[in-house]
DSSP file (Angstrom, degrees, kcal/mol; ACC not computed):
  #  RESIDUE AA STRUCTURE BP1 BP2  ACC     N-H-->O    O-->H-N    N-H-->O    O-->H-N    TCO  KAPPA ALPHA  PHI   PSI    X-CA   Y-CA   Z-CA
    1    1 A X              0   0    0      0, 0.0     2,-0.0     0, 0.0    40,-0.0   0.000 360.0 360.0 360.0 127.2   73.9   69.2   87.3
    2    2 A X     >  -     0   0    0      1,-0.1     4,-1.3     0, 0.0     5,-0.0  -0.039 360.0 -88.2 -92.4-164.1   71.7   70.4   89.9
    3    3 A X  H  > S+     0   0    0      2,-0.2     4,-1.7     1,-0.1     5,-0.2   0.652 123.7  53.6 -88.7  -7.2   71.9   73.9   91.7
    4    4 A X  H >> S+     0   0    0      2,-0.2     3,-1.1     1,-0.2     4,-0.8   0.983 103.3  52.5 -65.2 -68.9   74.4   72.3   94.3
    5    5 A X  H >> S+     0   0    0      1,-0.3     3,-0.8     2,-0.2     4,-0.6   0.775 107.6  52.6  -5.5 -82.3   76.5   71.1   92.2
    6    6 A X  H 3< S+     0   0    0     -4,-1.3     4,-0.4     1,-0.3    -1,-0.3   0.439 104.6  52.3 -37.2 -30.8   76.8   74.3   90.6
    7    7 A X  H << S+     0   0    0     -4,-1.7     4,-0.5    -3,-1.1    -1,-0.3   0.692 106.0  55.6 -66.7 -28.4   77.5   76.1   93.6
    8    8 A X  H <X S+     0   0    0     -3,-0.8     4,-0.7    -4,-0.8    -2,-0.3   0.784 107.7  55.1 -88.1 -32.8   80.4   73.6   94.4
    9    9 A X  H  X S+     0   0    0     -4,-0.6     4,-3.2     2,-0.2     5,-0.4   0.755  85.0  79.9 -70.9 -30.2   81.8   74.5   90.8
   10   10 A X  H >> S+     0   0    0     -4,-0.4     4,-1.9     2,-0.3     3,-1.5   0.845  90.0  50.4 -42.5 -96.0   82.0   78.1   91.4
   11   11 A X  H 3> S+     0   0    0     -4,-0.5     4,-0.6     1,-0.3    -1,-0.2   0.633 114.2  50.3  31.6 -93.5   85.3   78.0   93.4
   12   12 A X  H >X S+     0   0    0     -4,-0.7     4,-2.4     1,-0.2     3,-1.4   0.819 112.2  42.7 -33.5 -61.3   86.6   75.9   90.5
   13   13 A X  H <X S+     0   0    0     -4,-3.2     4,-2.0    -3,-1.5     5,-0.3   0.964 112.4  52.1 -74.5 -47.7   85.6   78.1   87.9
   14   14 A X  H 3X S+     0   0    0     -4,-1.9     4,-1.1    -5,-0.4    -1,-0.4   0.803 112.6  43.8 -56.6 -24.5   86.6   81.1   89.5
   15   15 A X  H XX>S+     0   0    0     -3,-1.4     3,-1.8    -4,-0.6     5,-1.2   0.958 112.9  61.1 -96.2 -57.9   90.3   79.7   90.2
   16   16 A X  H >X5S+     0   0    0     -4,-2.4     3,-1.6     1,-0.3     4,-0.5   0.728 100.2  47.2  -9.7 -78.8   90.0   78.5   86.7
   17   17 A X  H 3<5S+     0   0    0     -4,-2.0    -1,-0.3     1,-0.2    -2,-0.2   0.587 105.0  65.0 -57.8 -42.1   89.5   81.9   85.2
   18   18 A X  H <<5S-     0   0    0     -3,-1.8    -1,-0.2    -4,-1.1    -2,-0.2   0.457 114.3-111.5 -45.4 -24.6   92.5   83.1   87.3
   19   19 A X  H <<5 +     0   0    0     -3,-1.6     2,-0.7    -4,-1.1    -3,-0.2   0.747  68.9 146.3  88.9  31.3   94.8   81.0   85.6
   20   20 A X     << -     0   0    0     -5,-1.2     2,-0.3    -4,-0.5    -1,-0.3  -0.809  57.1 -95.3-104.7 152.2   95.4   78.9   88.4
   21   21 A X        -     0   0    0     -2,-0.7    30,-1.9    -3,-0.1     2,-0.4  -0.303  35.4-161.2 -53.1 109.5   96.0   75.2   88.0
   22   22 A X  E     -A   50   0A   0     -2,-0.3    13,-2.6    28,-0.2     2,-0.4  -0.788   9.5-146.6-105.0 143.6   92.9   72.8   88.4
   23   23 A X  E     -AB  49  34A   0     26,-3.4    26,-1.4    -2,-0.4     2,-0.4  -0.848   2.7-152.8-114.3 140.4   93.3   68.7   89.2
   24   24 A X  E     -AB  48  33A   0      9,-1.2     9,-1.8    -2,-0.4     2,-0.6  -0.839  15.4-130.7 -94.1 126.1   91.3   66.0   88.1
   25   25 A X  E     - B   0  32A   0     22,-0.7     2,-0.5    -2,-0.4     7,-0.3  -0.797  16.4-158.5 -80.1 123.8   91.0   62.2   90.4
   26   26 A X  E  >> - B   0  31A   0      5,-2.4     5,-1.2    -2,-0.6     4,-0.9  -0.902   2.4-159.0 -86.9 124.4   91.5   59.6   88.3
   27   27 A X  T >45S+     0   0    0     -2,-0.5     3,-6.7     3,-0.2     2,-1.2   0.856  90.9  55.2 -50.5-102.7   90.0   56.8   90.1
   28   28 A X  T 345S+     0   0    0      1,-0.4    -1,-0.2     2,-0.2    -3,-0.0   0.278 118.5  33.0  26.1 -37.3   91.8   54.2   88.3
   29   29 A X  T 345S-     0   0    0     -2,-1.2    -1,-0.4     2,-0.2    -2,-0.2   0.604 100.3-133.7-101.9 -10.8   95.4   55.8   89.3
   30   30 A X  T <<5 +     0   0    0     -3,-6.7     2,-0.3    -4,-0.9    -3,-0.2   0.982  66.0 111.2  45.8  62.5   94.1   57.0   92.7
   31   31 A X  E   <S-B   26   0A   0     -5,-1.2    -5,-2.4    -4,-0.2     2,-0.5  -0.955  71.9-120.3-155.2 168.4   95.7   60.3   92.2
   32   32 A X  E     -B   25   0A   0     -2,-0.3     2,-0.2    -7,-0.3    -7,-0.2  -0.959  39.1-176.9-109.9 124.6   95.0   63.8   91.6
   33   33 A X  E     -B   24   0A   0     -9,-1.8    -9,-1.2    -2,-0.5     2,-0.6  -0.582  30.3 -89.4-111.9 160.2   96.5   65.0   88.4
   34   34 A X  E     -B   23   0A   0    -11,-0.3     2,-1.2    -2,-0.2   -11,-0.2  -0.726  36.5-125.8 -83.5 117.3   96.9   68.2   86.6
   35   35 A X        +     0   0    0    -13,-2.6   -13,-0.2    -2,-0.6    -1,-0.1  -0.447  35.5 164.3 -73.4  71.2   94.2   69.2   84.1
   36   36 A X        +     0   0    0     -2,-1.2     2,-0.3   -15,-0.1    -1,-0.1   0.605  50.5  87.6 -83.9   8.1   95.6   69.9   80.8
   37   37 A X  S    S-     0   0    0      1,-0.2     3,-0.0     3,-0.0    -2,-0.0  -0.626 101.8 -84.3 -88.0 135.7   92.3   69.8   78.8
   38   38 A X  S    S-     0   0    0     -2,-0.3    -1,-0.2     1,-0.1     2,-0.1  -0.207  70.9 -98.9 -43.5 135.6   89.9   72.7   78.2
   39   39 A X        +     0   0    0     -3,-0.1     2,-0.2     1,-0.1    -1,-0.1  -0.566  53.2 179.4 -67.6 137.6   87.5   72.3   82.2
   40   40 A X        -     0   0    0     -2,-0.1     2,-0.4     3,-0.1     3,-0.3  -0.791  39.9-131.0-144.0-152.4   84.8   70.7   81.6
   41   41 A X  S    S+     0   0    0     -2,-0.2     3,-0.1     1,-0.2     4,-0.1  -0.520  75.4 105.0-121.1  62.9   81.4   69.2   83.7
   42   42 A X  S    S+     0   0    0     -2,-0.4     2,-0.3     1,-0.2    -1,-0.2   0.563  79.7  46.4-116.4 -23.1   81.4   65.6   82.4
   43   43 A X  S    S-     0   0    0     -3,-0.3    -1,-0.2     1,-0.2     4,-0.1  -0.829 104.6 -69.4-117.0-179.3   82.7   64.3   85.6
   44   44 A X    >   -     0   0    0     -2,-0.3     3,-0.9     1,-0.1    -1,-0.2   0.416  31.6-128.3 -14.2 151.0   81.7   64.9   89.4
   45   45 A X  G >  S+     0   0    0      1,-0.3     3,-0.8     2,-0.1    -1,-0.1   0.863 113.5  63.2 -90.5 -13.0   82.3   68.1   91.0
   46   46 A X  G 3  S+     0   0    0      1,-0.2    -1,-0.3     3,-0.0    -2,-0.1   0.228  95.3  68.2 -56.7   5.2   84.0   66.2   93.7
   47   47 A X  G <  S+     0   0    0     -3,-0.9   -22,-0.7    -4,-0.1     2,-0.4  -0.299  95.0  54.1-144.1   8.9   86.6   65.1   90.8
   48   48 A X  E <   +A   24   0A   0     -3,-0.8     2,-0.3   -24,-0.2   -24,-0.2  -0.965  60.8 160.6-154.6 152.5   88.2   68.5   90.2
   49   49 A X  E     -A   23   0A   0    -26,-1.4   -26,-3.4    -2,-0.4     2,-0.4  -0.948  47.4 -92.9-172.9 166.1   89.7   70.6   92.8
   50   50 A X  E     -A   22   0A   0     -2,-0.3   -28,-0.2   -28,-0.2   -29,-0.1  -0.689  49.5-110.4 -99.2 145.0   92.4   73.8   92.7
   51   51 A X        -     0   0    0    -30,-1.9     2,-0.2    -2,-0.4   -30,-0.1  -0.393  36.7-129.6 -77.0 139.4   96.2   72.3   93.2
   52   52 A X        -     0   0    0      1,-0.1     2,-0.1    -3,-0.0    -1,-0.1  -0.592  29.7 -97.0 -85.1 158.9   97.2   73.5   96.6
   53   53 A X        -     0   0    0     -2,-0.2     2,-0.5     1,-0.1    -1,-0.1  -0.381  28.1-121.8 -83.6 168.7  100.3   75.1   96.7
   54   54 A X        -     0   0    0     -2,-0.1     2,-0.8    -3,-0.0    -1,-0.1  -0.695  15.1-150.8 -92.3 133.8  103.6   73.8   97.7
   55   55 A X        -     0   0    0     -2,-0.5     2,-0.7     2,-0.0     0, 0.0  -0.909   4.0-148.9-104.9 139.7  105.4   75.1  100.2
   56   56 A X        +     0   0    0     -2,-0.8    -2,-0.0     1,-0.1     3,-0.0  -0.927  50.1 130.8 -83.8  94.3  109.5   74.9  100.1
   57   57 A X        +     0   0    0     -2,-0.7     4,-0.2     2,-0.0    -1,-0.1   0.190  33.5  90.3-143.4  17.5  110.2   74.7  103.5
   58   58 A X  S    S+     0   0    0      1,-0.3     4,-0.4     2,-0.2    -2,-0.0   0.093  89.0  58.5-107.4  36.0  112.9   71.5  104.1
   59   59 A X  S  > S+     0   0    0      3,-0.1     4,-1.6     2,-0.1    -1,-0.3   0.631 109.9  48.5-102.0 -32.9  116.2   74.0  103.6
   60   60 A X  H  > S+     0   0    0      1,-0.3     4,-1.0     2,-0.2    -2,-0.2   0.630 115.1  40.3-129.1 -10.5  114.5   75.8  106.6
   61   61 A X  H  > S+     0   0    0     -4,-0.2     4,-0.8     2,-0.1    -1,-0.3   0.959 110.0  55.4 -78.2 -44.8  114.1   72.6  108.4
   62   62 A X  H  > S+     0   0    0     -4,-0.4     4,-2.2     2,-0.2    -2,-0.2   0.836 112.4  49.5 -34.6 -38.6  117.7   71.0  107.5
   63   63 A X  H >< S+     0   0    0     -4,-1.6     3,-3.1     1,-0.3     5,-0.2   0.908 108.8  54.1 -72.5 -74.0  119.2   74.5  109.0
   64   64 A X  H 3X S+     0   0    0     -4,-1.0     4,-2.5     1,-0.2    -1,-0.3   0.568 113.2  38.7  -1.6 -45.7  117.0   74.0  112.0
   65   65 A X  H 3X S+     0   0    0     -4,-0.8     4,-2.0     2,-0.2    -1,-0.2   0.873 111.0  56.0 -94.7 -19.2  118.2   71.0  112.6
   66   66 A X  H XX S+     0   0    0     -3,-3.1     3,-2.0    -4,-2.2     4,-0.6   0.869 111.9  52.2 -45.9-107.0  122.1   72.0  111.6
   67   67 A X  H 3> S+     0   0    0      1,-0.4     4,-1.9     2,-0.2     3,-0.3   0.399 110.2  47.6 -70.4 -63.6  121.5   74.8  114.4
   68   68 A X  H 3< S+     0   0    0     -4,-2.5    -1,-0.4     1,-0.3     5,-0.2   0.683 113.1  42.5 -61.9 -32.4  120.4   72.1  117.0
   69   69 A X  H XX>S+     0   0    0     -3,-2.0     3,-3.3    -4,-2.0     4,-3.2   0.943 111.0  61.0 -57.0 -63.1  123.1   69.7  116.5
   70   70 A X  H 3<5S+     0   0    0     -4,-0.6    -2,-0.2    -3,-0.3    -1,-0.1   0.884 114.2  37.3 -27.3 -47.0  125.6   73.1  116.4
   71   71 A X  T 3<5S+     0   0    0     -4,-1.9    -1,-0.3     2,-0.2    -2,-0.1   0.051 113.6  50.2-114.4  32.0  124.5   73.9  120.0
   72   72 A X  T X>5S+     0   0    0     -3,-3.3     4,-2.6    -5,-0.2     3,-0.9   0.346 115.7  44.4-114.3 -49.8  124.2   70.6  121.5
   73   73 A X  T 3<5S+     0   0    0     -4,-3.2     4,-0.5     1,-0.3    -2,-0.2   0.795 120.7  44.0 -62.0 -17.2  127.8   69.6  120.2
   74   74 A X  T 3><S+     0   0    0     -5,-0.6     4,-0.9     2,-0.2    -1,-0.3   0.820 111.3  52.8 -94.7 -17.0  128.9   73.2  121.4
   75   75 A X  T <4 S+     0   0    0     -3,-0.9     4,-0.5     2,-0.2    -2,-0.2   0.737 108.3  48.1 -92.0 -38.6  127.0   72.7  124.7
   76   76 A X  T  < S+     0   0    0     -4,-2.6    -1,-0.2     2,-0.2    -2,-0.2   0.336 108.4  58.4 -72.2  -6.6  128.7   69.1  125.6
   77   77 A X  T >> S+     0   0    0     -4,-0.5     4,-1.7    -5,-0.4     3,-1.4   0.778 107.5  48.7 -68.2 -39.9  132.5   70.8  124.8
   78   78 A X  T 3< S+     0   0    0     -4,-0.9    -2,-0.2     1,-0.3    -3,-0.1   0.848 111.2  46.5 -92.9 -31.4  131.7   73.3  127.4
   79   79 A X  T 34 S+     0   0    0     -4,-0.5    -1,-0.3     1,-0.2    -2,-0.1   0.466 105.0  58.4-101.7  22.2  130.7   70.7  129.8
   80   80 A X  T <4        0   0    0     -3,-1.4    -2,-0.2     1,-0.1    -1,-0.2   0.575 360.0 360.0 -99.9 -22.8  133.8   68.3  129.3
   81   81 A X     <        0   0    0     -4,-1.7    -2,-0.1    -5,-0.1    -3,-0.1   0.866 360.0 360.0 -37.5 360.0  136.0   71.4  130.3
């Protein structure tokens, strides 16, 4: 590991140490997976990264789209009167 390297871990370690989730790429699955193993440096630092969070946001689209439907369908009754 060089001093680059080490800088690029920093991040990691730090989110690490926060108790926040860190993911490993498995080549081999193509995927990024959840690290349940003590962190360690054996593989690239490009190979670990801190799980982004998820955002919950397709109730807030469904209503959206509930709304738009609501006021289209209310908006053609008023112009068949």
């Amino acid at each position: 590991m060089n001093k680059l390297d080490a800088a690029k871990f920093l991040p990691i370690l730090k989110a690490y140490s926060e108790g926040k989730t860190i993911q490993v790429f498995l080549s081999h699955r193509k995927a990024w997976v959840d690290n349940i193993n003590e962190l360690s440096f054996v593989l690239k630092v490009d190979s670990y990264r801190i799980k982004p969070e998820t955002v919950k946001y397709k109730r807030y689209l469904m209503k959206g789209l509930f709304n738009k439907k609501m006021i289209t369908t209310i908006l053609l009754m008023k112009s068949v009167k």
